[in-house]
C-alpha positions in Angstrom: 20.5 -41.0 -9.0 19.0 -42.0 -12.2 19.9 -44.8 -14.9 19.5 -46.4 -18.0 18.9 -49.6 -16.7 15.6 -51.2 -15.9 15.9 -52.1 -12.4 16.7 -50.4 -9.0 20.1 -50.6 -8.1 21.6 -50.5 -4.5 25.0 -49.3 -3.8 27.0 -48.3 -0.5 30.1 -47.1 0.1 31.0 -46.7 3.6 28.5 -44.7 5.3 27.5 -43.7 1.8 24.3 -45.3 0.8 23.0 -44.7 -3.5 19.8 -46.3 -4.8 20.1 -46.1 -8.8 16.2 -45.5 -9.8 15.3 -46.2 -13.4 14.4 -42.9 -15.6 11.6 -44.5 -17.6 10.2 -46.3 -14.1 10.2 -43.0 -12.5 9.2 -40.7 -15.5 5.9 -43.1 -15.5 5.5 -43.0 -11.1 5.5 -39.2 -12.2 3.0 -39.4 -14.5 0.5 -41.9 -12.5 1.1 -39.3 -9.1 2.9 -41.7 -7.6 4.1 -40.2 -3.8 7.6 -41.1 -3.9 7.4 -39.5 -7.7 6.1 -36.9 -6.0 8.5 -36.2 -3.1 11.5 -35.8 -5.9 9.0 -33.6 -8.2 8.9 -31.3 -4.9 11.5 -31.5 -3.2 14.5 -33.0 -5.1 17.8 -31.2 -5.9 19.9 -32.2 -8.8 23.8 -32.2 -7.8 24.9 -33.2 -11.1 22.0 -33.3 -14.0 23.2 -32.6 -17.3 20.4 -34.2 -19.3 18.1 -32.3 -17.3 16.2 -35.2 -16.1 14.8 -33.7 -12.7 13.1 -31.0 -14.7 11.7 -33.5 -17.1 10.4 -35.4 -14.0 9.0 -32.0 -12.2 7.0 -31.4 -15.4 5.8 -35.0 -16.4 4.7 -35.3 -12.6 0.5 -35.1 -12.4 -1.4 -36.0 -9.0 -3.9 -38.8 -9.0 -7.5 -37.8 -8.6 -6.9 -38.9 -4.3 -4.6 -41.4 -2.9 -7.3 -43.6 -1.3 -5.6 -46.7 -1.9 -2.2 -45.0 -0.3 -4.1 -44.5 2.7 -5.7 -47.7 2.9 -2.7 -49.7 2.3 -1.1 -48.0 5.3 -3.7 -47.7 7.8 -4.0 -51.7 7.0 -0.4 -52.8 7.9 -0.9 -49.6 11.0 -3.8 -52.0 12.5 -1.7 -55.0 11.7 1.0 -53.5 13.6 -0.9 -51.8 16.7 -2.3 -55.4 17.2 0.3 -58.1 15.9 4.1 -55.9 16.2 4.7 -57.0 19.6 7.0 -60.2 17.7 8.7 -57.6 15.7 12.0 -56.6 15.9 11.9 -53.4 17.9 14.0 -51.0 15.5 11.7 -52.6 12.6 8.8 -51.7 14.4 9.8 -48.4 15.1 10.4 -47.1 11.7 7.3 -49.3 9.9 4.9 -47.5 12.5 6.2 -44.0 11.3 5.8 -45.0 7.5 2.4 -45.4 8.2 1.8 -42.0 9.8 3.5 -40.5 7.6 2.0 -41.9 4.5 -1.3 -41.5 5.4 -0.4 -37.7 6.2 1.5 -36.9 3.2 -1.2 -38.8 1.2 -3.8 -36.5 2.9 -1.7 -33.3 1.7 -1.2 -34.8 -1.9 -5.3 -35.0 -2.1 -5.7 -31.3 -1.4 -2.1 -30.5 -3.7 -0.1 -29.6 -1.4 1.9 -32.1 -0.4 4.1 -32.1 2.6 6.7 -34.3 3.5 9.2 -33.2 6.3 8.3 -34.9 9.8 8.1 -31.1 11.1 5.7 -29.9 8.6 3.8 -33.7 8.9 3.4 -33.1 12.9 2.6 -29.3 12.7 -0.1 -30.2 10.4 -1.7 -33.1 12.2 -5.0 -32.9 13.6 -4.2 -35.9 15.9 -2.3 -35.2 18.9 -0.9 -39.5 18.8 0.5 -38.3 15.1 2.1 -35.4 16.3 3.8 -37.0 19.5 5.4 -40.1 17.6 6.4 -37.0 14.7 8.2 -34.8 17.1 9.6 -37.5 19.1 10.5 -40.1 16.4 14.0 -40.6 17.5 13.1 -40.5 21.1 13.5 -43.7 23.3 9.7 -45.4 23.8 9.1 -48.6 24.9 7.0 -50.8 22.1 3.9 -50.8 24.0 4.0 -46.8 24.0 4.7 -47.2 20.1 1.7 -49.2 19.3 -0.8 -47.6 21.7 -0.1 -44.5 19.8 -0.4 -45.6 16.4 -3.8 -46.8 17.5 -4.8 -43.5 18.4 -3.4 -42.0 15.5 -5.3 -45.1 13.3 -8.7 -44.0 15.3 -9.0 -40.5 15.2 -7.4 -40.1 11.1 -8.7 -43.3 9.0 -11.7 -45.0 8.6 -11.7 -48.0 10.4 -13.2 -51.7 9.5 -14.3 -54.5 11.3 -11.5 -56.1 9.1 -8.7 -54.1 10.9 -10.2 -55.1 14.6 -11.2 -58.8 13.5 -8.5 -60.3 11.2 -5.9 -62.7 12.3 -2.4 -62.3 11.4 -2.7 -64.8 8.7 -5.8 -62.9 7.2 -4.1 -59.7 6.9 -0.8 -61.5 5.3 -3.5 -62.5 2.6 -5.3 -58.8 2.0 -1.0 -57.4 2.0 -0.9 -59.8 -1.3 -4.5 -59.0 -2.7 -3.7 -55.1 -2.6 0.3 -55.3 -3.3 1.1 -54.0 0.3 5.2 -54.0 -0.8 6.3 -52.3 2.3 4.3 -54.7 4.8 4.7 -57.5 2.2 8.8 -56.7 2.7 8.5 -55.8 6.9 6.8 -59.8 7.4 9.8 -61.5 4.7 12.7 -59.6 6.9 11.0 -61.1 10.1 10.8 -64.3 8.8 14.5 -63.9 7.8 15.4 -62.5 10.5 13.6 -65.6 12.9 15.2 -68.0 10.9 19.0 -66.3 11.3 18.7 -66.7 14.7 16.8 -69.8 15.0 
């Protein structure tokens, strides 16, 4: 749903979960290619939309020239993960490895304007056999070791890999998450921490 306002709103009802997005936030997302723009530009169906504001988004949408810094940001908190998740909270894990594969992959489809977004389509679509196992068997059962061994792969044969992601130390890579505004690994180490001190 779209507001007025100028923040992002949360808002759940039962099992009902609504995220309030504000229109002049995502009208500019839309303009700069931003991927989540992107995925409502492509895929979004309005319910109720009297102001026609998904159409207005569908046309002010243009991609970036390549979604390098996408890519980078999640192959960086990938090789954080493959080598440092083993404190994380399992679930956590779990779903913060798959944002990286998928990012990277729908990032890769943006670049060549066509952008995919559906596991499936993601999996069918990948040249690495790692991305396409944790795709099509994301809400299988695996063991965090399997998880992370996979991602590896996946990190190896699909991104360009730096001494940086093989060398850094936990504390080093919290740093580069802050220089490059890495908000989802940024937000994955603040719930851990949260999380820690809960139970401590």
């Amino acid at each position: 749903m779209v507001n007025l306002d100028d923040e992002t709103r949360h808002i759940s009802v039962g099992h009902a979960s609504i995220f309030l997005y504000p229109w002049l936030r995502l009208k500019l997302d839309a303009k700069q290619g931003d991927l989540f723009a992107c995925h409502l530009a492509y895929e979004a169906k309005a319910i109720i939309d009297p102001q026609g504001y998904l159409l207005k988004l569908k046309k002010s949408f243009r991609f970036k020239s390549d979604y390098q810094s996408e890519i980078a940001r999640a192959s960086e908190f990938g090789w954080f993960l493959a080598r440092f998740g083993e404190g994380l909270n399992s679930s956590l894990q779990a779903k913060r490895i798959l944002w990286c594969v998928r990012t990277i992959l729908i990032a890769r489809s943006a670049e060549l304007r066509d952008p995919v977004f559906a596991p499936r389509l993601l999996a069918a679509r990948a040249k690495s056999e790692a991305a396409r196992e944790l795709l099509s068997n994301r809400h299988g059962r695996r063991d965090d070791a399997t998880l992370r061994h996979f991602l590896r792969l996946f990190l190896m044969e699909e991104t360009k890999v730096e001494s940086f992601h093989k060398q850094a130390g936990p504390a080093a890579f919290a740093r580069r998450f802050k220089e490059t505004s890495n908000k989802v690994a940024l937000q994955t180490l603040r719930q851990e921490e949260s999380s820690r001190a809960d139970y401590n």
